[in-house]
C-alpha positions in Angstrom: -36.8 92.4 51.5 -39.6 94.5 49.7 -37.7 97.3 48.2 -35.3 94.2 47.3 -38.6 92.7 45.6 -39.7 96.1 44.4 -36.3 97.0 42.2 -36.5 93.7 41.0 -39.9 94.0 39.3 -38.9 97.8 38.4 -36.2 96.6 36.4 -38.1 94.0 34.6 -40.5 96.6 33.6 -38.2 99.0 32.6 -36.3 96.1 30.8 -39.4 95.1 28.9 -40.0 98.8 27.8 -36.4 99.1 26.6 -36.6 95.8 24.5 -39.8 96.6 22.8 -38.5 99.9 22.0 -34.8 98.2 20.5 -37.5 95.5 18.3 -39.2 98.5 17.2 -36.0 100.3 16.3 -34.8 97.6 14.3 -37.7 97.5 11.6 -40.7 100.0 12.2 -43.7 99.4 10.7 -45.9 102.6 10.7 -49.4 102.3 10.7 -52.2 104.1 11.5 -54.6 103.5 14.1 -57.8 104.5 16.1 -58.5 105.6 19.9 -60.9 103.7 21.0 -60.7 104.4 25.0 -59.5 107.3 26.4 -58.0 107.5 30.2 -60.4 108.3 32.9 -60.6 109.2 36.7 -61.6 105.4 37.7 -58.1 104.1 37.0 -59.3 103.3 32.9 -56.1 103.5 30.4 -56.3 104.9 27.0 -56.6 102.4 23.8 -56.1 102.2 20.5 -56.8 99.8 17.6 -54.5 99.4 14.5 -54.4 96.8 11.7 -52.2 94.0 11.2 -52.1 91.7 8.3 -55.8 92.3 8.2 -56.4 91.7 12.0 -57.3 94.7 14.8 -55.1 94.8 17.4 -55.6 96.9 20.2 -52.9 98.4 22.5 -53.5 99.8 26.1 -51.7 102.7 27.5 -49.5 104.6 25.0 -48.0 107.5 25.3 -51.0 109.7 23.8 -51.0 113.4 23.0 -52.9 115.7 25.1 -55.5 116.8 22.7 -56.4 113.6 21.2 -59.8 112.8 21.2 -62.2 109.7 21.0 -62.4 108.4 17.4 -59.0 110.3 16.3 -56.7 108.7 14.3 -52.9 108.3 15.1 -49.9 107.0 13.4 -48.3 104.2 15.4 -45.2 102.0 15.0 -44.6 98.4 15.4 -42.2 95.6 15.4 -42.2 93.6 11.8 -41.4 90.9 14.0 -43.9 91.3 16.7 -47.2 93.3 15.9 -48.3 93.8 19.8 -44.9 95.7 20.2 -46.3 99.2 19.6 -45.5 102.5 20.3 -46.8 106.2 19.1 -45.0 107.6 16.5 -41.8 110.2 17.2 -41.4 108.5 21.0 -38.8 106.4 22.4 -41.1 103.9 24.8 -44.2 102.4 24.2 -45.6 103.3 27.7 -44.6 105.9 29.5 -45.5 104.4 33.2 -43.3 101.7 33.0 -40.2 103.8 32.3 -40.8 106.4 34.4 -41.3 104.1 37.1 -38.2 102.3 36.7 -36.2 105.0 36.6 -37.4 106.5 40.4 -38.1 103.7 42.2 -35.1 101.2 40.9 -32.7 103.7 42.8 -35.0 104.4 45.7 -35.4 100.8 45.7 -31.7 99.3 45.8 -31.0 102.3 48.5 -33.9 101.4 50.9 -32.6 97.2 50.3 -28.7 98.6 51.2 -29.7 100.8 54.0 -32.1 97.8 55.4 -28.6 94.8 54.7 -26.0 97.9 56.4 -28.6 98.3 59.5 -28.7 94.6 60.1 -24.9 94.2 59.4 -24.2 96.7 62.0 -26.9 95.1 64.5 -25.6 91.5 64.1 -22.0 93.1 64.9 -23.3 94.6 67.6 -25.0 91.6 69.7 -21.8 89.7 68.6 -19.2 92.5 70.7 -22.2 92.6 73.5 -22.4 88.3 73.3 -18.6 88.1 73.4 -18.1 91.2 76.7 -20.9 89.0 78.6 -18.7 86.3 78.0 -15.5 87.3 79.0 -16.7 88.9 82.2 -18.5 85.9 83.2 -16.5 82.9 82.2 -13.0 84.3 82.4 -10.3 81.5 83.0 -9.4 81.6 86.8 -12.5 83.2 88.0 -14.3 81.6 91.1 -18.2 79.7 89.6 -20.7 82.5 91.6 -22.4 79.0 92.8 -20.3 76.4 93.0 -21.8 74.2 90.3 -25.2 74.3 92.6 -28.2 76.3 91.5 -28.9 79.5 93.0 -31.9 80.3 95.6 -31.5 83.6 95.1 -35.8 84.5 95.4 -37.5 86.3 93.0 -39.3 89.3 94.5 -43.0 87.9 94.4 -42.1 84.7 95.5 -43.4 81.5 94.6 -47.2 81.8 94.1 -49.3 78.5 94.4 -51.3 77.7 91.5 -55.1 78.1 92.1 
């Protein structure tokens, strides 16, 4: 049920990154912005301000190069459409986690989710062969009731205990 849950989300973020991408395609807008944050070891993402129609947006974890430092300027491309659909200049996807996620765990995903439905098909088909042999050999047409309708006093090998 996870890895079921897991492509699901996968593919919505992969999806998302493709659409912003195709909006961006259809009429870029280049401007140029301003890094502002930088990634760091605590988990931090990288951000950079740019103007629209005399606002500052800021965007959150592009796709930045290496040697880019704090302050630097950086041409960016948006959506005419949709200003907070941004991406760096010259690549296909606005952020590169949400790709490169989608793209390994979507298949590891959907294989853990088949391998998980085939092990519990072939475990419900199991009991069902081992329910249906338990029934035969006990309730076979013509075969003598082991008690006679009455209950058995076979003991159990402790015995009855009393309650104290």
């Amino acid at each position: 049920m996870l890895s079921a849950v897991v492509a699901v989300a996968m593919c919505l973020l992969g999806w998302r990154q493709a659409d912003q991408a195709d909006r961006i395609d259809a009429h870029p807008v280049r401007v140029e912005g301003t890094v502002t944050q930088l990634p760091g070891g605590g988990g931090s993402y990288s951000q950079v301000a740019y103007p629209v129609d005399g606002r500052r947006l800021t965007a959150a974890d592009l796709w930045l190069p290496a040697d880019v430092r704090l302050g630097d300027a950086i041409c960016l491309e948006h959506a005419a459409d949709d200003p907070s659909a941004v991406r760096v200049c010259g690549k296909t996807y606005p952020q590169p986690v949400g790709v490169g996620l989608a793209q390994t765990s979507v298949p590891a995903a959907v294989l853990m989710c088949g391998l998980c439905l085939w092990r519990i098909r072939r475990s419900r088909a199991g009991a069902e062969r081992a329910r249906a042999a338990f029934t035969v050999a006990f309730a076979a047409e013509g075969m003598p009731a082991l008690t006679q309708g009455k209950r058995s006093r076979r003991r159990r090998k402790g015995g009855r205990r009393a309650l104290r």
